[in-house]
C-alpha positions as CSV (number, residue, x, y, z in Angstrom):
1,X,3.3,-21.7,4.6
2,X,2.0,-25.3,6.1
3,X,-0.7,-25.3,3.2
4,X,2.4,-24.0,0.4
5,X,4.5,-27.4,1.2
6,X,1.5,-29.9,1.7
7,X,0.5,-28.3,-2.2
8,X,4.1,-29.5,-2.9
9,X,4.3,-33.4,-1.3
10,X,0.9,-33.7,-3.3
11,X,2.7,-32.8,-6.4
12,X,5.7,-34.4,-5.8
13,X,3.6,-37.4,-5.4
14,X,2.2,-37.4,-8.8
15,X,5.2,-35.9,-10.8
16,X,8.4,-36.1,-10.0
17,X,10.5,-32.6,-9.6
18,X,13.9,-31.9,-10.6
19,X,14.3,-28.2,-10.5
20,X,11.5,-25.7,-8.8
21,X,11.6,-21.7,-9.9
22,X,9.7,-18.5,-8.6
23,X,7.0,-16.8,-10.6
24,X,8.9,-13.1,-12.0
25,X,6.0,-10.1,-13.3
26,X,5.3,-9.2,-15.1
27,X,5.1,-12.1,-17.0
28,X,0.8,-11.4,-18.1
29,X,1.0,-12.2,-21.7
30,X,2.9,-14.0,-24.5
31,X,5.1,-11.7,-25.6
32,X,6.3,-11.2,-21.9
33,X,6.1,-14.7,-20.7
34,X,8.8,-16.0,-18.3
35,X,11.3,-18.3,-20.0
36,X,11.5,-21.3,-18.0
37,X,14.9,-22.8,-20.4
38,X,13.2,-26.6,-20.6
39,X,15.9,-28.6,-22.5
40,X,15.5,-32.1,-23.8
41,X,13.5,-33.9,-21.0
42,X,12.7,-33.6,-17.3
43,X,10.8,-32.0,-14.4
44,X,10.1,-28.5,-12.7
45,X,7.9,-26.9,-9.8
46,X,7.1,-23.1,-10.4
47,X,5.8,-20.9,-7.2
48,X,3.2,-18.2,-8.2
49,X,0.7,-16.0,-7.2
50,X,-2.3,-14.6,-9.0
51,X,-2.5,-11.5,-8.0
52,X,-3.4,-7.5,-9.5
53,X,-1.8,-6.9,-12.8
54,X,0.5,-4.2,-12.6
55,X,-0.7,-2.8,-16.0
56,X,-4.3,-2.8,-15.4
57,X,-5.2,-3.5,-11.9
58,X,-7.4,-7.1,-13.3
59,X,-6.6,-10.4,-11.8
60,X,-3.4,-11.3,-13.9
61,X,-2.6,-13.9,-15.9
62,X,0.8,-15.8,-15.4
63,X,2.5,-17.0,-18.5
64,X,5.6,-19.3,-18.9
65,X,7.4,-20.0,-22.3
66,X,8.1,-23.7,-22.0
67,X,10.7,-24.2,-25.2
68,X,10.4,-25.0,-28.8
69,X,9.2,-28.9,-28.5
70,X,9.0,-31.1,-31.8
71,X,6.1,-33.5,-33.2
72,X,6.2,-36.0,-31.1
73,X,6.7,-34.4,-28.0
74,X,4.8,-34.6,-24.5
75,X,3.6,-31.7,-22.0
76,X,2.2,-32.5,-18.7
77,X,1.0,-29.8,-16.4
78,X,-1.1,-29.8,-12.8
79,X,-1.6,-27.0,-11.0
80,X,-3.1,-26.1,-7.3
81,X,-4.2,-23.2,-5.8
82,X,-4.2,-22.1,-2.1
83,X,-6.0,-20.3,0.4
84,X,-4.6,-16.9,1.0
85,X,-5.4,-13.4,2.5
86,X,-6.4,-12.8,-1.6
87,X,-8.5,-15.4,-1.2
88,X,-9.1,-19.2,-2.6
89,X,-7.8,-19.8,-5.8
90,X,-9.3,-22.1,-8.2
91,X,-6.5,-22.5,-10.7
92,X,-7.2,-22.5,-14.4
93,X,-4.3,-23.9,-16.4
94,X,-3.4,-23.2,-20.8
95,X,-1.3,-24.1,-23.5
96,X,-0.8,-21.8,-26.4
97,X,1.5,-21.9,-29.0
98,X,3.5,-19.0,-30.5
99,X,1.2,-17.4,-32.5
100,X,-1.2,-17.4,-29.2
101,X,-3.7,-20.0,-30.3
102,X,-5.5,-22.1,-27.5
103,X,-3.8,-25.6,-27.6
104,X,-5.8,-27.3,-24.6
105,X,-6.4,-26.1,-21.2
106,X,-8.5,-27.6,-17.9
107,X,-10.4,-26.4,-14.9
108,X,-10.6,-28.8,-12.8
109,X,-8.6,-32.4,-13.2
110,X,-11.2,-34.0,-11.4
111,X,-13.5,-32.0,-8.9
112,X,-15.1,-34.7,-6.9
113,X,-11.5,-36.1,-5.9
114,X,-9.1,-33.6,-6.0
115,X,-10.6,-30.8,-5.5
116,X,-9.8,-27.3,-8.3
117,X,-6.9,-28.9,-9.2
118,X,-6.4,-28.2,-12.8
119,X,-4.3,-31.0,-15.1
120,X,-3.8,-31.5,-19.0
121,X,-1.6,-34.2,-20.6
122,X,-0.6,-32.7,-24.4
123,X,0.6,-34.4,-27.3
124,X,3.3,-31.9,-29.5
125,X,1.8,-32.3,-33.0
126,X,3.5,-29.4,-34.5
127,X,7.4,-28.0,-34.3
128,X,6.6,-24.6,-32.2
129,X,7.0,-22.6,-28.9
130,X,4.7,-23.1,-26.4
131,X,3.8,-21.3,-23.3
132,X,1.9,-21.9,-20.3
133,X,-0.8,-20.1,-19.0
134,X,-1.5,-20.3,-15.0
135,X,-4.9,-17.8,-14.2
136,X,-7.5,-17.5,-11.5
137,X,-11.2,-19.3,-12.7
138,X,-13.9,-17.0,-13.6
139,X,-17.2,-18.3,-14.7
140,X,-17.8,-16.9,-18.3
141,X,-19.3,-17.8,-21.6
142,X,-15.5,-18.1,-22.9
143,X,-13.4,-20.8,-21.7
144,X,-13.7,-19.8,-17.8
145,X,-11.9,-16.6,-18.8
146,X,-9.3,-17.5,-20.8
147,X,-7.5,-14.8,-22.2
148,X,-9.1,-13.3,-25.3
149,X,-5.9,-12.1,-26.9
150,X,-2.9,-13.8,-25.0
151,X,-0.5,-11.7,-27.2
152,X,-1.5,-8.3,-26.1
153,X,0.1,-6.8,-23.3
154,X,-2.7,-6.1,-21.2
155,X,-5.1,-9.3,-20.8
156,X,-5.9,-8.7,-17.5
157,X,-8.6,-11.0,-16.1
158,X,-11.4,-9.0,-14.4
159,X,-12.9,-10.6,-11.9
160,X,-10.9,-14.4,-11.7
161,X,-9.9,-15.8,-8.1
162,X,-6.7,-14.9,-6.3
163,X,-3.9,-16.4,-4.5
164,X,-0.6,-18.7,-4.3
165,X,-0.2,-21.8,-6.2
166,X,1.9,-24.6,-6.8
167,X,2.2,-25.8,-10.9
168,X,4.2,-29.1,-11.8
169,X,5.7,-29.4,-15.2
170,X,6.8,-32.9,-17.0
171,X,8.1,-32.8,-20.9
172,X,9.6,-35.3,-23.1
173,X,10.7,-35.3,-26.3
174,X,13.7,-33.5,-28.2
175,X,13.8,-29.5,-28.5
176,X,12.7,-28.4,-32.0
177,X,15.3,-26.5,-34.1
178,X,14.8,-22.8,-35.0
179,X,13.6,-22.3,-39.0
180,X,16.5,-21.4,-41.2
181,X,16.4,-17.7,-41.2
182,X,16.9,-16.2,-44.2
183,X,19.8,-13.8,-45.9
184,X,19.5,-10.4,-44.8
185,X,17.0,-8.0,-46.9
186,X,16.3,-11.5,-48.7
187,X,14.4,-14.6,-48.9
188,X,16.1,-18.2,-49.2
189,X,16.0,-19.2,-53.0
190,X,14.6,-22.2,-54.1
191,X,16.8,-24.9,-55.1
192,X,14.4,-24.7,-58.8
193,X,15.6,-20.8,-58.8
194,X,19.2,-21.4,-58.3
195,X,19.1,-23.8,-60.9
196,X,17.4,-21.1,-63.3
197,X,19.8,-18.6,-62.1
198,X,23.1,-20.7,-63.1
199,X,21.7,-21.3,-66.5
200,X,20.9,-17.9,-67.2
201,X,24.4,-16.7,-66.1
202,X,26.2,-20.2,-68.4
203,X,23.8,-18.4,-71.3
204,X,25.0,-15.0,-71.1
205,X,28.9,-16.3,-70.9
206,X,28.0,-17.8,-73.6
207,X,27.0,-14.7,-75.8
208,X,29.9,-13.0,-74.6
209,X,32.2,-15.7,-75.9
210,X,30.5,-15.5,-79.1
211,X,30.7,-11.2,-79.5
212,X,34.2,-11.7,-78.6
213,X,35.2,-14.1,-81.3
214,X,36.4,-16.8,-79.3
């Protein structure tokens, strides 16, 4: 418990919290990530714990769905890991956007200094979700076993480090809005066809007029 709030007055020293949430399975993939509501801009803490995935018995994952930022946008995240009775866990911290592709992600912020903290500083270049990824380091040839498919439902990690951890999030920027959906059992016309459609209905009027005498 000492080491859980000393984790926190280091984080609170280097970003400043506003609202702090607990760490819900399962929450090991994309598609089940835990929606943290971000709006606009501001601040949040987020207790965790790597521990067995329910699903497969691997080291899980921990995701987070962040919000739908716009270009232009900012994501902060650092994350610390504690000693527990599942261990010492070296935290591995991820950004993926919605269709699960790896946005940036970091190990270690700076190992001689602080230790396995992990810490990335991301620049929104694209309207999208985005969702954090909080996992346990495993030396492999891939990323220091990042998930290879964050959108199944089962990406356990098999052999990464367990135990608590603090993560600190910081985002800027305006929420992006959702894509127009489009009509039911439809797509949205183009302007160019709507255009082609109105002509085609003035030239059949037209005939009718015509066949009627008028």
């Amino acid at each position: 418990m000492i080491k859980r709030f000393i984790a926190l007055a280091a984080l609170s020293l280097a970003l400043p919290v506003s609202a702090q949430v607990v760490e819900v399975e399962n929450n090991g993939s994309v598609p089940n990530a835990q929606a943290l509501g971000l709006t606009g801009a501001g601040s949040l803490s987020i207790l965790g714990e790597i521990t067995a995935n329910p699903i497969d018995g691997n080291a899980d994952y921990d995701f987070f769905k962040l919000g739908r930022f716009a270009a232009g946008g900012n994501i902060k995240v650092r994350t610390v890991g504690e000693t527990s009775p599942l261990g010492s866990l070296d935290t591995v911290a991820a950004l993926y956007n919605s269709k699960g592709v790896l946005m940036t992600y970091n190990d270690d912020e700076n190992l001689s200094q602080y230790g396995t903290r992990s810490y990335f500083d991301f620049n929104v270049a694209a309207d999208d979700d985005y969702f954090l990824a909080v996992l346990g380091y495993q030396w492999t040839a891939f990323n220091n076993a990042l998930s290879w498919d964050p959108l199944s439902l089962t990406p356990g990690n098999k052999t990464g480090s367990q135990g608590a951890y603090t993560a600190s999030i910081e985002y800027s920027g305006a929420l992006a809005p959702l894509p127009p959906a489009p009509p039911a059992g439809g797509t949205v016309p183009e302007p160019s066809a709507l255009a082609l459609s109105a002509l085609g209905l003035m030239g059949l009027l037209k005939m009718r007029r015509k066949r009627a005498g008028v």
